[in-house]
matplotlib code that plots the C-alpha trace (Angstrom):
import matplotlib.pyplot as plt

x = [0.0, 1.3, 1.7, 0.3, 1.9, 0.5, 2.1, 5.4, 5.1, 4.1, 7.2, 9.1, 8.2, 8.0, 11.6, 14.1, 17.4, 20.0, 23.7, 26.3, 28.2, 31.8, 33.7, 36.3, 39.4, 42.9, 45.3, 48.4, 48.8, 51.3, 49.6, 52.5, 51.3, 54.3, 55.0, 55.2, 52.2, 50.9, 48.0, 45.4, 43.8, 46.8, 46.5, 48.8, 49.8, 51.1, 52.0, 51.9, 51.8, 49.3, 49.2, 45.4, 44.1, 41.6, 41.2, 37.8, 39.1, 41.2, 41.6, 43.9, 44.5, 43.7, 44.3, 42.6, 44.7, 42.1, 39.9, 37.4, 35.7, 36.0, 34.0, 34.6, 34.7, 37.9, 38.4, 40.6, 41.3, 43.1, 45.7, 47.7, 50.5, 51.2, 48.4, 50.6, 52.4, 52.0, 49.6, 48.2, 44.5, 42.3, 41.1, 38.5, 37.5, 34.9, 34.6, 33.1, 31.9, 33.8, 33.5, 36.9, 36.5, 38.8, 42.3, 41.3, 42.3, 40.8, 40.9, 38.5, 38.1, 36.4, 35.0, 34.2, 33.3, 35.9, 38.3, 40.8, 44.6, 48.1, 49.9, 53.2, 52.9, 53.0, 49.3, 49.1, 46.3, 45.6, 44.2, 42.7, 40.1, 37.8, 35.8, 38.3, 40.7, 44.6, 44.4, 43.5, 46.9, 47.3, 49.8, 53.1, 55.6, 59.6, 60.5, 60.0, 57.6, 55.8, 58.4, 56.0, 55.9, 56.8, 55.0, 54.1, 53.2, 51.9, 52.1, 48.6, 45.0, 43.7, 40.5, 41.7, 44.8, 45.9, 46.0, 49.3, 52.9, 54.1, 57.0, 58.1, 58.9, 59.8, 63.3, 63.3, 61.4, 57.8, 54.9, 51.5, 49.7, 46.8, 45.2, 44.3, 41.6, 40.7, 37.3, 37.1, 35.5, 31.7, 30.6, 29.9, 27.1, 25.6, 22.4, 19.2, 18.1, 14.2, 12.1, 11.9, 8.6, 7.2, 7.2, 3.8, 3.9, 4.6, 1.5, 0.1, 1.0, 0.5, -3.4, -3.6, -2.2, -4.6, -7.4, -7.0, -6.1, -10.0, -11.3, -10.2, -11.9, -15.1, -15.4, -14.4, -17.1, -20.0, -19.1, -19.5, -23.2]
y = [0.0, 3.4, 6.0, 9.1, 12.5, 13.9, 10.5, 11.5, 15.2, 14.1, 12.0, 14.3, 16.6, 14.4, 13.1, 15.9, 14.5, 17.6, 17.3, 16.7, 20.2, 20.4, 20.9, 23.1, 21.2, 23.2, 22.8, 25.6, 26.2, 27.8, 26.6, 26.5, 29.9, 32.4, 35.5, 38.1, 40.4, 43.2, 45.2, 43.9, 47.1, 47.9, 45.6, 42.5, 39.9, 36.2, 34.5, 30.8, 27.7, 25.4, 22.1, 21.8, 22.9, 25.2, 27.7, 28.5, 30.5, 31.5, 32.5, 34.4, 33.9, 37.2, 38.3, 40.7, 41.8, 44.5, 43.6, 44.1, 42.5, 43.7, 42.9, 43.8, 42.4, 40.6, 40.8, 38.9, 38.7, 36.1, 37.6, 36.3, 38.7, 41.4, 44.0, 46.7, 44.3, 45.2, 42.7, 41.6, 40.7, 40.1, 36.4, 36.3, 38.2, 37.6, 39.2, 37.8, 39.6, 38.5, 38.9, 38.1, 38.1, 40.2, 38.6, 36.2, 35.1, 32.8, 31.7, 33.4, 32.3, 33.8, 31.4, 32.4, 30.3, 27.8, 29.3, 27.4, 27.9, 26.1, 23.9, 25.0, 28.5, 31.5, 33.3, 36.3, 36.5, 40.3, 40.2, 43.6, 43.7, 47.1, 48.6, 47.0, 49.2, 48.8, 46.5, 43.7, 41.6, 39.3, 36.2, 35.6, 33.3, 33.8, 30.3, 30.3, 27.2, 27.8, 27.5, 27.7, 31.4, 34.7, 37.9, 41.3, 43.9, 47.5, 50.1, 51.2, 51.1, 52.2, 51.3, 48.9, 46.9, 48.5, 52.0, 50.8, 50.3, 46.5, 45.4, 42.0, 40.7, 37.3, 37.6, 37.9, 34.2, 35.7, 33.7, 34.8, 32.2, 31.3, 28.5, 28.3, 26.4, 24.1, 22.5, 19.2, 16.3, 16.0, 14.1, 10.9, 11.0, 13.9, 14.9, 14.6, 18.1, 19.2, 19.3, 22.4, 24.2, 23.0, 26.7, 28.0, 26.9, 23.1, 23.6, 23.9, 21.2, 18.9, 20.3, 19.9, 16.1, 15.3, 17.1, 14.7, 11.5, 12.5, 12.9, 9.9, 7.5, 9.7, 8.7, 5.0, 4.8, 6.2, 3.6, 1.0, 1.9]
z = [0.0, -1.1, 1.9, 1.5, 1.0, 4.4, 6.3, 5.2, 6.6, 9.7, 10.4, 8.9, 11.4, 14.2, 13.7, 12.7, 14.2, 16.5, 15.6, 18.0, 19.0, 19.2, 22.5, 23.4, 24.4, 25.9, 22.8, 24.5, 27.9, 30.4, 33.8, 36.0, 38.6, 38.3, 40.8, 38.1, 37.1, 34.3, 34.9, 33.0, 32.9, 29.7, 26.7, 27.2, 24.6, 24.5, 20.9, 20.8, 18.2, 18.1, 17.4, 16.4, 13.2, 14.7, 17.5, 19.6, 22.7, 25.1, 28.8, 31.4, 35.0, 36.7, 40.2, 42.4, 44.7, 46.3, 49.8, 48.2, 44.8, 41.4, 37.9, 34.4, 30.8, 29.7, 25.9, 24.2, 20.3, 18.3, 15.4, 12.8, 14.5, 16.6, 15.8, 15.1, 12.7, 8.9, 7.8, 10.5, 10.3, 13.1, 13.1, 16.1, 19.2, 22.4, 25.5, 28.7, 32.1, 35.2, 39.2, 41.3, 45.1, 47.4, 46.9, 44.6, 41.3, 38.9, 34.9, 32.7, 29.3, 26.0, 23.6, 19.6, 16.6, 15.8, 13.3, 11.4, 11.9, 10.3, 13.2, 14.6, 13.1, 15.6, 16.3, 18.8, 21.7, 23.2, 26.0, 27.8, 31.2, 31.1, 34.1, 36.9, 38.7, 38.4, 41.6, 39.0, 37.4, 34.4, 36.5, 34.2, 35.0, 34.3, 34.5, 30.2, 31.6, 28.0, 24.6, 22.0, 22.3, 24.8, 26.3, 25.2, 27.0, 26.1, 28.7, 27.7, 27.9, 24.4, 23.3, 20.3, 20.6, 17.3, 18.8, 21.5, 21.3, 22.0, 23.6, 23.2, 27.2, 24.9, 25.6, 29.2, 29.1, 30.3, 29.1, 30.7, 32.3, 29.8, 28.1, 24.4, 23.4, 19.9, 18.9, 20.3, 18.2, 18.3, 21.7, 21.3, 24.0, 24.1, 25.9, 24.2, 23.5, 24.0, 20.8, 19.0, 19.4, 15.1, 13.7, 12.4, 8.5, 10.3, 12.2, 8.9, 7.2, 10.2, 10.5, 7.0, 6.9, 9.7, 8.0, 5.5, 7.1, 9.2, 5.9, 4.2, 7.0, 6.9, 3.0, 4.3, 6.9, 4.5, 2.0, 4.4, 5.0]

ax = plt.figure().add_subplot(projection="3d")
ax.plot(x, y, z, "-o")
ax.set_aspect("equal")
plt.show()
């Protein structure tokens, strides 16, 4: 027997399959906690080479070193060099609000859209905190715990981290302590995600398929009689 049009809308709308999402996974980091500091109030920069062929985020350990707490926004933007750098082009960028208890520090990250990148080639992360006072530090370490790339520092709290002078800290083996992150592979278990709400043109098509599956046994029962 030959289903109907209307029966193949309906399970078509019925069964409309989610795709896994990609995870971020830590592809670079420098995690060893160092004793040095910047004020992440200026624009601050760490290059690095990753090993992944994608990047999707980033994150800084930041201190507050006030008794009291602090929030802000911490951007951070991914380049294929130092901004300044002729060339250089802006790859990706996110910004996330943040709250750090009196003398506390923590890791925040930034996330964006996974963006692809060549392995082993050096990529530049600036990394700036607005609203917080000066009493709030990026953590570096001067161990050179991190060899796939060095520090940079600016001396200035610009609006854009083109509109600053960089020095390159690489030399005196400062790395910031920060984590880079890739895009995971898709999770191979992931969480069944609520059914979408049908939007109102599959309303109509459903009502309509009904309409006519109600119609068809009407005719079916008169013929009977």
């Amino acid at each position: 027997m030959r289903r109907p049009m209307y029966y193949v809308a309906l399970a078509a709308l019925l069964a409309r399959p989610s795709a896994p999402i990609a995870a971020q996974v830590i592809d670079q980091a420098n995690l060893p906690h160092g004793g040095t500091f910047f004020f992440s109030t200026d624009w601050n920069g760490q290059t690095f080479k990753p090993l992944a062929g994608t990047s999707a985020g980033a994150g800084f350990l930041l201190d507050n070193v006030a008794l009291s707490p602090v929030s802000g926004n911490l951007k951070i933007e991914l380049w294929s060099a130092v901004p300044t750098a002729v060339g250089s082009i802006k790859m990706a960028s996110g910004e996330t609000s943040f709250t750090l208890g009196a003398d506390a520090e923590s890791y925040v990250d930034v996330f964006w859209d996974a963006i692809g990148v060549t392995p082993n080639t050096t990529y530049f992360l600036a990394m700036k905190a607005f609203g917080p006072s000066m009493t709030l530090h990026a953590i570096a370490t001067s161990t050179g715990s991190y060899s796939r790339g060095g520090i940079y520092y600016s001396f200035a709290s610009a609006p854009t981290s083109q509109g600053v002078g960089w020095t390159n800290y690489s030399t005196s083996v400062y790395d910031y302590n920060f984590v880079e992150y890739s895009s995971g592979p898709p999770d191979p278990d992931p969480e069944p995600e609520p059914s979408p709400s049908p939007e109102p043109a599959s309303l109509i098509l459903l009502a309509t398929g009904l309409g006519a599956v109600a119609l068809a046994n009407a005719r079916r029962v008169r013929r009977k009689r």
